[in-house]
PDB file of N, CA, C and O in Angstrom:
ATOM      1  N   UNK A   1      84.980 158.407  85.536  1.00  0.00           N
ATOM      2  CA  UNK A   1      85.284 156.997  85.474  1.00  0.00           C
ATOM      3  C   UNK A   1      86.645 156.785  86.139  1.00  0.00           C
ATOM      4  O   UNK A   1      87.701 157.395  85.972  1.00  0.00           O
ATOM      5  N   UNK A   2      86.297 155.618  87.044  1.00  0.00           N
ATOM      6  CA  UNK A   2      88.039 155.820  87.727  1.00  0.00           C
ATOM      7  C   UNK A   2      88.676 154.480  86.655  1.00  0.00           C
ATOM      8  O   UNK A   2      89.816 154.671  86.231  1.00  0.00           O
ATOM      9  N   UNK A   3      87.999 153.222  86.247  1.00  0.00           N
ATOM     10  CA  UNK A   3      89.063 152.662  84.881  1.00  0.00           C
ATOM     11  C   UNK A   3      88.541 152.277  84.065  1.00  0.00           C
ATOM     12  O   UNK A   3      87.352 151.969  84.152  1.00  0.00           O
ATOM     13  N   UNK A   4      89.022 152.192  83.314  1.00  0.00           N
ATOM     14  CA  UNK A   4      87.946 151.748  81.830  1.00  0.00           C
ATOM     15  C   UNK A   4      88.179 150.144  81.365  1.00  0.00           C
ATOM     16  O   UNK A   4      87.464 149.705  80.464  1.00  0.00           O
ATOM     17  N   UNK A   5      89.306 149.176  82.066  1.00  0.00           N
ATOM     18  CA  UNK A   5      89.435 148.372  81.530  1.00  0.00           C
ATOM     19  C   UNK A   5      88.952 146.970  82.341  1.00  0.00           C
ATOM     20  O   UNK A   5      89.069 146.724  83.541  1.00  0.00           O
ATOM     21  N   UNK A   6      88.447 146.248  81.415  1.00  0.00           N
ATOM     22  CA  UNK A   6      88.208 144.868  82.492  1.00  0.00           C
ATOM     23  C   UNK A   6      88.914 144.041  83.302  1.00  0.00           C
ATOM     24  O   UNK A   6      89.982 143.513  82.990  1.00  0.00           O
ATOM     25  N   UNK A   7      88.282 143.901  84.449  1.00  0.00           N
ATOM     26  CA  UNK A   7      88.708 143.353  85.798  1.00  0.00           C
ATOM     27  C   UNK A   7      88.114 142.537  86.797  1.00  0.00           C
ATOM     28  O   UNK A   7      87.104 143.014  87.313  1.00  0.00           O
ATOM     29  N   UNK A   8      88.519 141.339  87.229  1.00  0.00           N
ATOM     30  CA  UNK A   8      87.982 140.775  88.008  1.00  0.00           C
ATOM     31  C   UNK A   8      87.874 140.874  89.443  1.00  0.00           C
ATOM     32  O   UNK A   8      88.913 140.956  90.097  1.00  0.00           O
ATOM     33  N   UNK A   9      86.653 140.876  90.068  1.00  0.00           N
ATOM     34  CA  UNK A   9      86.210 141.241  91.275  1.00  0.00           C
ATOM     35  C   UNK A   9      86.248 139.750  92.618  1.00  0.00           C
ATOM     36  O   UNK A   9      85.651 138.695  92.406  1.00  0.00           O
ATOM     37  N   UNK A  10      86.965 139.985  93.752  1.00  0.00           N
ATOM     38  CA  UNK A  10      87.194 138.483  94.838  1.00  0.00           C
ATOM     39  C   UNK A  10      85.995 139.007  96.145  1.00  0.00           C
ATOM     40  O   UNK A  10      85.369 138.317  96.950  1.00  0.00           O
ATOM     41  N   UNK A  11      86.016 140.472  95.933  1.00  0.00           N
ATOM     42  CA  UNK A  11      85.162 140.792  97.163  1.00  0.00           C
ATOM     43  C   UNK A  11      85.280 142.333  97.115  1.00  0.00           C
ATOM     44  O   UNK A  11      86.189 142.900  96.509  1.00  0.00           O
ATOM     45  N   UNK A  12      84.190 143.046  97.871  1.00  0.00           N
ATOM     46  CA  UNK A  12      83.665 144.532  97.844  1.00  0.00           C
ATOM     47  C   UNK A  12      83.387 144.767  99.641  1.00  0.00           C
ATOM     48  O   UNK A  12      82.598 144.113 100.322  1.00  0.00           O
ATOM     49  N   UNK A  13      84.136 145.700 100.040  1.00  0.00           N
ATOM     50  CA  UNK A  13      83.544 145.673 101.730  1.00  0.00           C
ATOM     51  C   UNK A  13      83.359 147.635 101.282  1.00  0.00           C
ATOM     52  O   UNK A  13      83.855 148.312 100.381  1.00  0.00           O
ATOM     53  N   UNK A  14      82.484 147.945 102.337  1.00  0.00           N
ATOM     54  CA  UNK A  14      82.274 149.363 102.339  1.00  0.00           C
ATOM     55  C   UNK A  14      82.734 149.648 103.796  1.00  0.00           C
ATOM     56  O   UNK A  14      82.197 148.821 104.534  1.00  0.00           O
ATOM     57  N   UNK A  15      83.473 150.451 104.441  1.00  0.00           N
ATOM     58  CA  UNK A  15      83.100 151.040 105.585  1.00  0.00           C
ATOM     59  C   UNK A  15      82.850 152.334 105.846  1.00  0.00           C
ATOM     60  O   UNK A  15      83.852 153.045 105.913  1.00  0.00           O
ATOM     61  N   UNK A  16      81.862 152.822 106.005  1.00  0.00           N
ATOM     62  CA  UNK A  16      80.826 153.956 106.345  1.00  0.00           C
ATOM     63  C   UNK A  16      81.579 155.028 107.500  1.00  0.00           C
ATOM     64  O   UNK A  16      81.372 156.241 107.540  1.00  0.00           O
ATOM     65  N   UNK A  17      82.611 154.165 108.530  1.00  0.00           N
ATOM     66  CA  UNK A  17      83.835 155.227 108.852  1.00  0.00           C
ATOM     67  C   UNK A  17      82.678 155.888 110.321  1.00  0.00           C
ATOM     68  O   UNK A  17      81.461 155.853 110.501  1.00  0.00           O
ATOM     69  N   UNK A  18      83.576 156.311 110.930  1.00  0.00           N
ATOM     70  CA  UNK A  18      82.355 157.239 112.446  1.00  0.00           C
ATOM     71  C   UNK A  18      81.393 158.034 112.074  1.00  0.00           C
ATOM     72  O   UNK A  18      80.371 158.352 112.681  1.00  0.00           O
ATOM     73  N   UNK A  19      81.781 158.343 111.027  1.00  0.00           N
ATOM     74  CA  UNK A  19      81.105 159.887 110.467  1.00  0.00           C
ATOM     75  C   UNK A  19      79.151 159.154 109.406  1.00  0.00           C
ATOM     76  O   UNK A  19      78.179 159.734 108.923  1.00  0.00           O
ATOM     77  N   UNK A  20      79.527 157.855 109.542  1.00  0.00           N
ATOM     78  CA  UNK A  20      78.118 157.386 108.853  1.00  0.00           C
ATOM     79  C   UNK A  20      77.170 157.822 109.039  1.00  0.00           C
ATOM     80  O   UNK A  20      77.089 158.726 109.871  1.00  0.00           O
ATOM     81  N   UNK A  21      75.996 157.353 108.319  1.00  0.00           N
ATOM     82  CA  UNK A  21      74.857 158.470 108.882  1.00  0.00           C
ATOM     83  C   UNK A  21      73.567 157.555 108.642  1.00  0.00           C
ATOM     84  O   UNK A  21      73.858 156.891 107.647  1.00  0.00           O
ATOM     85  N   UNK A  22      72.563 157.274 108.973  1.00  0.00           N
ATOM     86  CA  UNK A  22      71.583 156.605 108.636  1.00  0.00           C
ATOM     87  C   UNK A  22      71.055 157.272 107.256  1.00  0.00           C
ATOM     88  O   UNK A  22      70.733 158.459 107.214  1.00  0.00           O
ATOM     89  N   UNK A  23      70.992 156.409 106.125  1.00  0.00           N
ATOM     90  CA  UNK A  23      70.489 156.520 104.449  1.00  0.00           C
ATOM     91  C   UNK A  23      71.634 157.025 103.784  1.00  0.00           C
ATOM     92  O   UNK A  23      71.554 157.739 102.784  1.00  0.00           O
ATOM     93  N   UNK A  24      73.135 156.526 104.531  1.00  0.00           N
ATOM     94  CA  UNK A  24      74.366 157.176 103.653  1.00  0.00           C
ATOM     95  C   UNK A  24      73.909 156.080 102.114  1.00  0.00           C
ATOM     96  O   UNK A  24      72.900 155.376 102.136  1.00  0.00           O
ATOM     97  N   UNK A  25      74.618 156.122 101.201  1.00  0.00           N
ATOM     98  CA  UNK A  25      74.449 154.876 100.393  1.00  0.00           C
ATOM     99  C   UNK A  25      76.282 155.018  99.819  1.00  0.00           C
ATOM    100  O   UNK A  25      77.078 155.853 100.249  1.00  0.00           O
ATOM    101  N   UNK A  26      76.614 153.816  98.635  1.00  0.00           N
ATOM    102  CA  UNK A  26      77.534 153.828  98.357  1.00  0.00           C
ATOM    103  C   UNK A  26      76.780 152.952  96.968  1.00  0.00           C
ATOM    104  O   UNK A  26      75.715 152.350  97.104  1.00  0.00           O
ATOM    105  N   UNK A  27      77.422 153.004  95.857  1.00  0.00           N
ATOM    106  CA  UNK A  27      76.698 152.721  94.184  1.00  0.00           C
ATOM    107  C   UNK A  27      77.778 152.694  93.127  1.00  0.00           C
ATOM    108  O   UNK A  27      78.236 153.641  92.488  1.00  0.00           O
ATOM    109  N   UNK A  28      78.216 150.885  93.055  1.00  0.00           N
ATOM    110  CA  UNK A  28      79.404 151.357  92.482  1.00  0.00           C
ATOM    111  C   UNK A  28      78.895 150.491  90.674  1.00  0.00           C
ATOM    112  O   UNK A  28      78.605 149.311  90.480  1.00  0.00           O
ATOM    113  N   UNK A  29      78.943 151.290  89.965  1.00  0.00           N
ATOM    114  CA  UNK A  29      78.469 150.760  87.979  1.00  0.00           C
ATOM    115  C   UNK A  29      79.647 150.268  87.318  1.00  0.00           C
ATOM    116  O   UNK A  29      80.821 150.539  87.571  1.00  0.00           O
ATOM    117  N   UNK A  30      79.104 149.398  86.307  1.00  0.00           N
ATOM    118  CA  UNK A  30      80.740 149.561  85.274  1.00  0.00           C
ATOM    119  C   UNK A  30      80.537 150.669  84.953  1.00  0.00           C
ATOM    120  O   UNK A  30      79.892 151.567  85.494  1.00  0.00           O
ATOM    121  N   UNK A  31      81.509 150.587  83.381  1.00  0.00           N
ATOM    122  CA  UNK A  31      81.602 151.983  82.427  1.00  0.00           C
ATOM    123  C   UNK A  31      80.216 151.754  81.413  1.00  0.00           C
ATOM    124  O   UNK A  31      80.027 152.426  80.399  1.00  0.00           O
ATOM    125  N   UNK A  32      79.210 150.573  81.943  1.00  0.00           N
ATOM    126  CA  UNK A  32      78.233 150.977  80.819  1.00  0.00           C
ATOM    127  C   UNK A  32      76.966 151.462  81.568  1.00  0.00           C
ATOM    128  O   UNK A  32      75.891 151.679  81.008  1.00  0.00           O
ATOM    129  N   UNK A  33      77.167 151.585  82.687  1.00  0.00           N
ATOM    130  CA  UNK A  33      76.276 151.855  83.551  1.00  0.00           C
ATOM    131  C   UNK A  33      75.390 150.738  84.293  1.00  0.00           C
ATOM    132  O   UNK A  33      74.198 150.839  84.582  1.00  0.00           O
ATOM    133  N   UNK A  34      76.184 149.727  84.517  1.00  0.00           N
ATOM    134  CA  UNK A  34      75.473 148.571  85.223  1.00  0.00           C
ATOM    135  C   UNK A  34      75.844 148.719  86.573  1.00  0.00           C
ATOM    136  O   UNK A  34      76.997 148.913  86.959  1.00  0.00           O
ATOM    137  N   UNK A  35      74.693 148.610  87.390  1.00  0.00           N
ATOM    138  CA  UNK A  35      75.615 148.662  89.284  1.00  0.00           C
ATOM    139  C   UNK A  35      75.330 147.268  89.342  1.00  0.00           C
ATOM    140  O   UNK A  35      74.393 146.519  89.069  1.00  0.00           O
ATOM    141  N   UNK A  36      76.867 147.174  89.951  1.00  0.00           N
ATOM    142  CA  UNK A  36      77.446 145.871  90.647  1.00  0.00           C
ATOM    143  C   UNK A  36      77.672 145.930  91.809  1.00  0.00           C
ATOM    144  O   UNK A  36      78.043 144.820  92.191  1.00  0.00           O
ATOM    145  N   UNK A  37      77.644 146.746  92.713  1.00  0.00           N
ATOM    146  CA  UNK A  37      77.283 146.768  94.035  1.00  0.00           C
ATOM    147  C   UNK A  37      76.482 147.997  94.199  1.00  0.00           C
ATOM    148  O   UNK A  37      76.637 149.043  93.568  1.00  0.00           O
ATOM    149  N   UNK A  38      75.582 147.748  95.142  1.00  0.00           N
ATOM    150  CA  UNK A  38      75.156 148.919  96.282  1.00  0.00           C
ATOM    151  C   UNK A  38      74.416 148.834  97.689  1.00  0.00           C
ATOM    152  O   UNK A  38      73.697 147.880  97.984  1.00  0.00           O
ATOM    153  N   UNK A  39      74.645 149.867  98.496  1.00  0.00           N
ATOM    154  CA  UNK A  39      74.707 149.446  99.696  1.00  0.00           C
ATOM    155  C   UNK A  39      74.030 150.672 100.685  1.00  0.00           C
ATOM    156  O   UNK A  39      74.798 151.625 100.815  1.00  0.00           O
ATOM    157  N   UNK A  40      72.946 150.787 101.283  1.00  0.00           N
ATOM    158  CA  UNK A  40      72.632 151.628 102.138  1.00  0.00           C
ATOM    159  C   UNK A  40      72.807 151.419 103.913  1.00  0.00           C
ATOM    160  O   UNK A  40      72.341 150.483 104.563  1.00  0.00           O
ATOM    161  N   UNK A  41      73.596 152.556 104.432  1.00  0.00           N
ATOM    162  CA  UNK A  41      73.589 152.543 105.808  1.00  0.00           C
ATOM    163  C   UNK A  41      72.530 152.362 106.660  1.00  0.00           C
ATOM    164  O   UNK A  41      71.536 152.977 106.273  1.00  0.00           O
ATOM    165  N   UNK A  42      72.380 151.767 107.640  1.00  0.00           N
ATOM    166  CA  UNK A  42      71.046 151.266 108.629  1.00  0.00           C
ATOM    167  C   UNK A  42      71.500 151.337 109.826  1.00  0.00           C
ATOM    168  O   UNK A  42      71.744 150.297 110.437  1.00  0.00           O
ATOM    169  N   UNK A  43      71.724 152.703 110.458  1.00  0.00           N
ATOM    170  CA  UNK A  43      72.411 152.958 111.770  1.00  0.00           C
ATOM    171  C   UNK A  43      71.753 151.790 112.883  1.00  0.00           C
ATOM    172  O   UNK A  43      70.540 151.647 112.730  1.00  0.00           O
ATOM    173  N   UNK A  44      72.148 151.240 113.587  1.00  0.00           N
ATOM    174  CA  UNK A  44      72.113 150.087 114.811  1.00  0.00           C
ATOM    175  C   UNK A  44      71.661 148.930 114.270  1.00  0.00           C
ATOM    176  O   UNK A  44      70.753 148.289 114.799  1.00  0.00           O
ATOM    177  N   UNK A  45      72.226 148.582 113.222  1.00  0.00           N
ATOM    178  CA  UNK A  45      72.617 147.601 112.134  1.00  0.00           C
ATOM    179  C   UNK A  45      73.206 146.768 112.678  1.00  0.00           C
ATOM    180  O   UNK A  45      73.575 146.920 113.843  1.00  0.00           O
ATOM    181  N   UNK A  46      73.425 145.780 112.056  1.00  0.00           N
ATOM    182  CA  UNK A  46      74.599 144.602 112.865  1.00  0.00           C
ATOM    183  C   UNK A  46      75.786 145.127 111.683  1.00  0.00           C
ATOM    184  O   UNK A  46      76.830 144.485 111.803  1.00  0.00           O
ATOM    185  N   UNK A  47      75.813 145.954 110.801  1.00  0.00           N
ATOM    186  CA  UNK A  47      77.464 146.523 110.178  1.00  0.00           C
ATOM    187  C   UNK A  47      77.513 145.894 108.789  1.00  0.00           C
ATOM    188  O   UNK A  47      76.910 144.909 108.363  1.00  0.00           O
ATOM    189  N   UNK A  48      78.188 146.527 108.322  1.00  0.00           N
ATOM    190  CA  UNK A  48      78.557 145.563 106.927  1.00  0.00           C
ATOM    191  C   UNK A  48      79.313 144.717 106.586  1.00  0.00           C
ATOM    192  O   UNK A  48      80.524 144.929 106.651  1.00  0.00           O
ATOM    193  N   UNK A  49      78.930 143.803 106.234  1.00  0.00           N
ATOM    194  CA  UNK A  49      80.447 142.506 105.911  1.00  0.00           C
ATOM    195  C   UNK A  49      80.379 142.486 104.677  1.00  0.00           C
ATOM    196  O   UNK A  49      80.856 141.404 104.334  1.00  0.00           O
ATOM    197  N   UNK A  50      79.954 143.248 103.497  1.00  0.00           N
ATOM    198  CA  UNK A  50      80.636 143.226 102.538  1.00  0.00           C
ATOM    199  C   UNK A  50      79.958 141.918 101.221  1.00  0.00           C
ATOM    200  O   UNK A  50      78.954 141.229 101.399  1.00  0.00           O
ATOM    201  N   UNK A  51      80.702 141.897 100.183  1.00  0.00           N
ATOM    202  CA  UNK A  51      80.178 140.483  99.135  1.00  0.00           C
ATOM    203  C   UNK A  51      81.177 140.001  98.900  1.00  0.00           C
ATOM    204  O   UNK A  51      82.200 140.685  98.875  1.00  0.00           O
ATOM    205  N   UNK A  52      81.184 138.971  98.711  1.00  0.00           N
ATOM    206  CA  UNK A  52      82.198 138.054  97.982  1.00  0.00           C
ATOM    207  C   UNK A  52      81.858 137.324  97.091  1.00  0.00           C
ATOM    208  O   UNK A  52      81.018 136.479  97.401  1.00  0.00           O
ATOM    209  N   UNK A  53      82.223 137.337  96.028  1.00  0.00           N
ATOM    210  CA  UNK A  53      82.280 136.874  95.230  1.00  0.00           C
ATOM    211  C   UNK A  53      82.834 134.941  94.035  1.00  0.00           C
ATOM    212  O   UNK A  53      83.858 134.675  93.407  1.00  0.00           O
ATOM    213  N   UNK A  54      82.040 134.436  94.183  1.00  0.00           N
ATOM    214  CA  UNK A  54      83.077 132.943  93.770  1.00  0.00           C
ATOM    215  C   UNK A  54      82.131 132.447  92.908  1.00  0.00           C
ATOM    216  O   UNK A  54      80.980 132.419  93.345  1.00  0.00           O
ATOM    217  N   UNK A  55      82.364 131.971  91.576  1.00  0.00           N
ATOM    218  CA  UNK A  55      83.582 132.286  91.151  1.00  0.00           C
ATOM    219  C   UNK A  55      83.603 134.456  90.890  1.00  0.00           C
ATOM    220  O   UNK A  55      82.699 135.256  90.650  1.00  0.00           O
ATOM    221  N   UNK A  56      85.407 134.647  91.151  1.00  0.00           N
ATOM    222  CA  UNK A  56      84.794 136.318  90.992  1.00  0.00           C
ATOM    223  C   UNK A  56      84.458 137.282  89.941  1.00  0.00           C
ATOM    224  O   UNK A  56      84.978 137.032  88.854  1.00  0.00           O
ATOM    225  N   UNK A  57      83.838 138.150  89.993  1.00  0.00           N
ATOM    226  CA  UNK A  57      82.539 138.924  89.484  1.00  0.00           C
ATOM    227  C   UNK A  57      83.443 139.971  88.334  1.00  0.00           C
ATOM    228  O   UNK A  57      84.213 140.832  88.759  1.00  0.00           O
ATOM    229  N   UNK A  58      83.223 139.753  86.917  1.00  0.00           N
ATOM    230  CA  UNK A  58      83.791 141.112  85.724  1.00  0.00           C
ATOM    231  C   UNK A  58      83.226 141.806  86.045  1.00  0.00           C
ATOM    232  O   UNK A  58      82.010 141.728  86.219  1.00  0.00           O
ATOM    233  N   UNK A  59      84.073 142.925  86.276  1.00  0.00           N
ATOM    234  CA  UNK A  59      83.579 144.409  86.017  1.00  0.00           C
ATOM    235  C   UNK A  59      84.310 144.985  84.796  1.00  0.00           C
ATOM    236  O   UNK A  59      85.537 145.078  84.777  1.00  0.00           O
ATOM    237  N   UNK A  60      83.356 145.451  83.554  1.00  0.00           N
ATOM    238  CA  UNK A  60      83.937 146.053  82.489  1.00  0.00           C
ATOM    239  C   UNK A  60      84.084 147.734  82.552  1.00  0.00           C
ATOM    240  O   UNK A  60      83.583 148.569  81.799  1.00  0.00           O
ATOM    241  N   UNK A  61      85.013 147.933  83.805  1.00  0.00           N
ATOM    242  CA  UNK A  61      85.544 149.268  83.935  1.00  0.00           C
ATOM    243  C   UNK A  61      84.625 149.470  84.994  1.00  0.00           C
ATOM    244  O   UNK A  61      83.619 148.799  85.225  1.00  0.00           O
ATOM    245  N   UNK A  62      85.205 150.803  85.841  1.00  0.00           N
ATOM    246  CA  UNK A  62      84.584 150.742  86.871  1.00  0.00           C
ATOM    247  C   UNK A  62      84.127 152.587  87.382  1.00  0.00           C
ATOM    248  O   UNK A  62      85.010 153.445  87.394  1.00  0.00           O
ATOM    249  N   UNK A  63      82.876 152.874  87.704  1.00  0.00           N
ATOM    250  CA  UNK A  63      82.252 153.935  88.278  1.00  0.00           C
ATOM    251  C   UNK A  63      82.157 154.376  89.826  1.00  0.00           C
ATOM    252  O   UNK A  63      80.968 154.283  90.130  1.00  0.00           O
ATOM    253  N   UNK A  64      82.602 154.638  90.480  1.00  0.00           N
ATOM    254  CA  UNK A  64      81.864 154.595  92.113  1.00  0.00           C
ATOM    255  C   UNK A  64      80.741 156.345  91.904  1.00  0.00           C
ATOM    256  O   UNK A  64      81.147 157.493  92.083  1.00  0.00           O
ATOM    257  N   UNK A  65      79.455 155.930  91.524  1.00  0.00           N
ATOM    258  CA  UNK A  65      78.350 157.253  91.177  1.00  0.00           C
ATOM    259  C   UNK A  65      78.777 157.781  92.627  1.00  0.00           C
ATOM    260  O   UNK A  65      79.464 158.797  92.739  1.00  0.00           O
ATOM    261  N   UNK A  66      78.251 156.897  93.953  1.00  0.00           N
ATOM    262  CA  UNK A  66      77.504 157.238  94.839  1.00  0.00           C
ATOM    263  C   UNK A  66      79.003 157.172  96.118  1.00  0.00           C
ATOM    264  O   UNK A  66      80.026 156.542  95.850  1.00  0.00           O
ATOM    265  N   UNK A  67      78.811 157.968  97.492  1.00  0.00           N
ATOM    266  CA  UNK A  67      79.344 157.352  98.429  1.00  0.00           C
ATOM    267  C   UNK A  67      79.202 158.693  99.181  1.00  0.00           C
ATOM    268  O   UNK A  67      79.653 159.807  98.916  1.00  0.00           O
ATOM    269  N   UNK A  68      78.423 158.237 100.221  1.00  0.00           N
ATOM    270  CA  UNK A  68      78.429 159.482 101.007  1.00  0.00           C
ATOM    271  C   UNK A  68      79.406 159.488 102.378  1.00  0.00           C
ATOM    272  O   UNK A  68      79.877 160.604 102.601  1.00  0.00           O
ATOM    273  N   UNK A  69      79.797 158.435 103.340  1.00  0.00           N
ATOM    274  CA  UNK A  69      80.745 158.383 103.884  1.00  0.00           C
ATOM    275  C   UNK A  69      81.745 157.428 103.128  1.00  0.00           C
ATOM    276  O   UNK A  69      81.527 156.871 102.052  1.00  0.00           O
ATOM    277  N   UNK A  70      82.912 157.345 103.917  1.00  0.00           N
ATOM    278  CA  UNK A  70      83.912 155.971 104.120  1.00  0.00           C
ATOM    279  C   UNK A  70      84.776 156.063 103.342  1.00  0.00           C
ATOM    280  O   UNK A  70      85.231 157.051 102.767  1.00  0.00           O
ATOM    281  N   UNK A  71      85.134 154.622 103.280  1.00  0.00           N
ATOM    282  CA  UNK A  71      85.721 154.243 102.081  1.00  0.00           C
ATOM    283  C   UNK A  71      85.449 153.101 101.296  1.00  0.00           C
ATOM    284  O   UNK A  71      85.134 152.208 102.084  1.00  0.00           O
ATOM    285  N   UNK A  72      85.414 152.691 100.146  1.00  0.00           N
ATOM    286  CA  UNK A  72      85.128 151.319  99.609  1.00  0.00           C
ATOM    287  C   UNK A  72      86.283 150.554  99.427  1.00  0.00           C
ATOM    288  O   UNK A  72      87.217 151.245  99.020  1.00  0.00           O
ATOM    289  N   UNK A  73      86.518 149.522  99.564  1.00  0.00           N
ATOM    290  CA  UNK A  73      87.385 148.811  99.651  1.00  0.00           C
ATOM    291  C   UNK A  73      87.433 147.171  98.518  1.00  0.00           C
ATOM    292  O   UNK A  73      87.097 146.037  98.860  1.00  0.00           O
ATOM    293  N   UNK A  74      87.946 147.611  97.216  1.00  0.00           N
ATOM    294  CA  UNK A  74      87.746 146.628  96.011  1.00  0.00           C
ATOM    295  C   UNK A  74      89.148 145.218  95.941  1.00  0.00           C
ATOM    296  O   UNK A  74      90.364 145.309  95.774  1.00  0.00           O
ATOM    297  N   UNK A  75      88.717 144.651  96.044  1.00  0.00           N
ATOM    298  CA  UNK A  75      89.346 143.413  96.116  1.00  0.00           C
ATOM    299  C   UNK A  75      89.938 142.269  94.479  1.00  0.00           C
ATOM    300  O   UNK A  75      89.202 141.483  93.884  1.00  0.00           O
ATOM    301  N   UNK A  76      90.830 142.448  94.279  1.00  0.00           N
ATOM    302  CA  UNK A  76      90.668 141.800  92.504  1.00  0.00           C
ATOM    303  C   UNK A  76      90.830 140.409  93.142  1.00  0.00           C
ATOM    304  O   UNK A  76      90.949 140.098  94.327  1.00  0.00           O
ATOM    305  N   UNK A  77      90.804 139.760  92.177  1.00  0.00           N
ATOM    306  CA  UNK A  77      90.995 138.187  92.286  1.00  0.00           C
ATOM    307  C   UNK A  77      92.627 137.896  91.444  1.00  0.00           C
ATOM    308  O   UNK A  77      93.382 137.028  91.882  1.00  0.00           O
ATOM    309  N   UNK A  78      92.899 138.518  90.545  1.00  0.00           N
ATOM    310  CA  UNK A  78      94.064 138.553  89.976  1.00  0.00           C
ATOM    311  C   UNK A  78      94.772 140.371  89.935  1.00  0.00           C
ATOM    312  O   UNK A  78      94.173 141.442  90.036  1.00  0.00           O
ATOM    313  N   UNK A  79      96.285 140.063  89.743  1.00  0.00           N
ATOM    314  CA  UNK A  79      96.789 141.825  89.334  1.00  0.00           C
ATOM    315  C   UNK A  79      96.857 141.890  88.279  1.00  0.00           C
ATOM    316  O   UNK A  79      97.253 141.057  87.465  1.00  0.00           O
ATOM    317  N   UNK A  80      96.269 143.449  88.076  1.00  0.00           N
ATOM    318  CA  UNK A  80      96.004 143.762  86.704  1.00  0.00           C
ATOM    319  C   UNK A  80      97.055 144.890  86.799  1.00  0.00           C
ATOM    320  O   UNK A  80      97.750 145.225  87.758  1.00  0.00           O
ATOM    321  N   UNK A  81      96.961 145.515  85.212  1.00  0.00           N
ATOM    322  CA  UNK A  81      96.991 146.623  84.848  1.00  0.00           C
ATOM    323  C   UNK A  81      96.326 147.541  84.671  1.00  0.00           C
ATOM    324  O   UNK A  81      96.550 148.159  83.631  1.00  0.00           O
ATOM    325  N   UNK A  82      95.345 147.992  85.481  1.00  0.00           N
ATOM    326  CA  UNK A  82      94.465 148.356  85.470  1.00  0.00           C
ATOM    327  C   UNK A  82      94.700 150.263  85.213  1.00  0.00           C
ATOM    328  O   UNK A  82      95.548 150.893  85.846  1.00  0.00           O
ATOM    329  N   UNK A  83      93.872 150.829  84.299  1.00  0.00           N
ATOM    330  CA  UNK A  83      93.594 152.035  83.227  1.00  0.00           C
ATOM    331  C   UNK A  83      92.537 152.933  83.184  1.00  0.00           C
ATOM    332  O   UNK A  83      91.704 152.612  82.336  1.00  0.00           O
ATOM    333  N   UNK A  84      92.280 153.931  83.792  1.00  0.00           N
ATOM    334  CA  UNK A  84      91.685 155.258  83.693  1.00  0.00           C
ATOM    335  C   UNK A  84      91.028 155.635  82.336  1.00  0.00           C
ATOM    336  O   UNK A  84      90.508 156.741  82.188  1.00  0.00           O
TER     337      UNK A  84
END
Protein backbone atom coordinates (compact mmCIF):
# COMPACT_ATOMS: atom_id res chain seq x y z
CA UNK A 1 0.00 0.00 0.00
CA UNK A 2 1.66 3.24 -0.90
CA UNK A 3 -1.14 5.42 1.64
CA UNK A 4 -3.67 4.56 3.70
CA UNK A 5 -5.33 7.83 4.17
CA UNK A 6 -8.14 9.64 2.29
CA UNK A 7 -7.59 11.83 -0.60
CA UNK A 8 -8.94 13.65 -3.23
CA UNK A 9 -8.31 12.92 -6.85
CA UNK A 10 -8.26 16.36 -9.92
CA UNK A 11 -6.84 13.94 -12.57
CA UNK A 12 -4.77 10.50 -13.34
CA UNK A 13 -2.46 10.57 -16.66
CA UNK A 14 -0.32 7.31 -17.27
CA UNK A 15 2.66 7.50 -19.53
CA UNK A 16 3.73 4.12 -20.83
CA UNK A 17 7.38 5.90 -21.51
CA UNK A 18 9.41 4.37 -25.07
CA UNK A 19 9.77 1.21 -23.53
CA UNK A 20 5.62 0.51 -23.79
CA UNK A 21 4.53 -2.45 -25.15
CA UNK A 22 1.22 -3.45 -26.66
CA UNK A 23 -1.17 -5.15 -23.48
CA UNK A 24 1.21 -3.16 -20.94
CA UNK A 25 -1.70 -2.30 -18.34
CA UNK A 26 -1.49 0.03 -15.29
CA UNK A 27 -4.45 -0.79 -12.14
CA UNK A 28 -4.55 1.59 -9.61
CA UNK A 29 -7.34 0.27 -6.14
CA UNK A 30 -7.98 1.99 -2.89
CA UNK A 31 -6.92 0.21 0.34
CA UNK A 32 -10.22 -1.78 0.09
CA UNK A 33 -9.62 -3.05 -3.08
CA UNK A 34 -11.73 -0.93 -5.36
CA UNK A 35 -9.94 0.09 -8.87
CA UNK A 36 -10.32 3.59 -9.62
CA UNK A 37 -8.40 3.69 -12.56
CA UNK A 38 -7.19 1.30 -15.21
CA UNK A 39 -5.69 1.45 -18.35
CA UNK A 40 -4.34 -0.88 -21.14
CA UNK A 41 -1.66 0.03 -23.82
CA UNK A 42 -2.88 -0.13 -27.63
CA UNK A 43 0.38 0.39 -29.55
CA UNK A 44 -0.60 2.91 -32.76
CA UNK A 45 -3.16 4.32 -30.51
CA UNK A 46 -3.86 7.92 -30.67
CA UNK A 47 -1.93 7.89 -26.74
CA UNK A 48 -3.30 8.51 -23.51
CA UNK A 49 -4.80 11.66 -22.18
CA UNK A 50 -5.54 10.48 -19.02
CA UNK A 51 -9.13 11.23 -16.61
CA UNK A 52 -10.16 14.01 -15.01
CA UNK A 53 -12.07 14.21 -12.71
CA UNK A 54 -14.99 17.12 -11.60
CA UNK A 55 -16.23 17.28 -9.15
CA UNK A 56 -12.73 15.28 -7.91
CA UNK A 57 -12.79 11.58 -7.24
CA UNK A 58 -12.04 10.01 -3.06
CA UNK A 59 -9.70 7.66 -2.97
CA UNK A 60 -9.76 5.92 0.53
CA UNK A 61 -5.96 5.14 0.42
CA UNK A 62 -4.28 4.18 -2.40
CA UNK A 63 -2.78 0.73 -4.26
CA UNK A 64 -0.99 0.94 -7.73
CA UNK A 65 -1.50 -3.52 -8.13
CA UNK A 66 -0.51 -3.20 -11.74
CA UNK A 67 2.08 -1.15 -14.06
CA UNK A 68 4.11 -2.62 -16.45
CA UNK A 69 5.83 0.41 -18.09
CA UNK A 70 6.04 4.29 -17.20
CA UNK A 71 5.02 6.22 -14.82
CA UNK A 72 1.60 7.24 -13.31
CA UNK A 73 1.14 10.52 -12.67
CA UNK A 74 -1.68 11.39 -9.59
CA UNK A 75 -3.00 14.73 -9.40
CA UNK A 76 -4.85 15.87 -5.84
CA UNK A 77 -7.31 18.53 -5.99
CA UNK A 78 -6.22 19.81 -2.52
CA UNK A 79 -2.59 19.25 -0.28
CA UNK A 80 -2.73 16.74 1.95
CA UNK A 81 -0.88 14.99 4.43
CA UNK A 82 -0.85 12.22 2.97
CA UNK A 83 0.35 8.54 5.06
CA UNK A 84 1.73 5.13 4.23
Amino acid sequence: MIVSTPFLVQAINWDPGTSGANGDVVTVKDKHGVVKYSDSLITGGLGHTGLSFDPPLLFDGLIVSAISHGVLYIYLAQSNNLQA
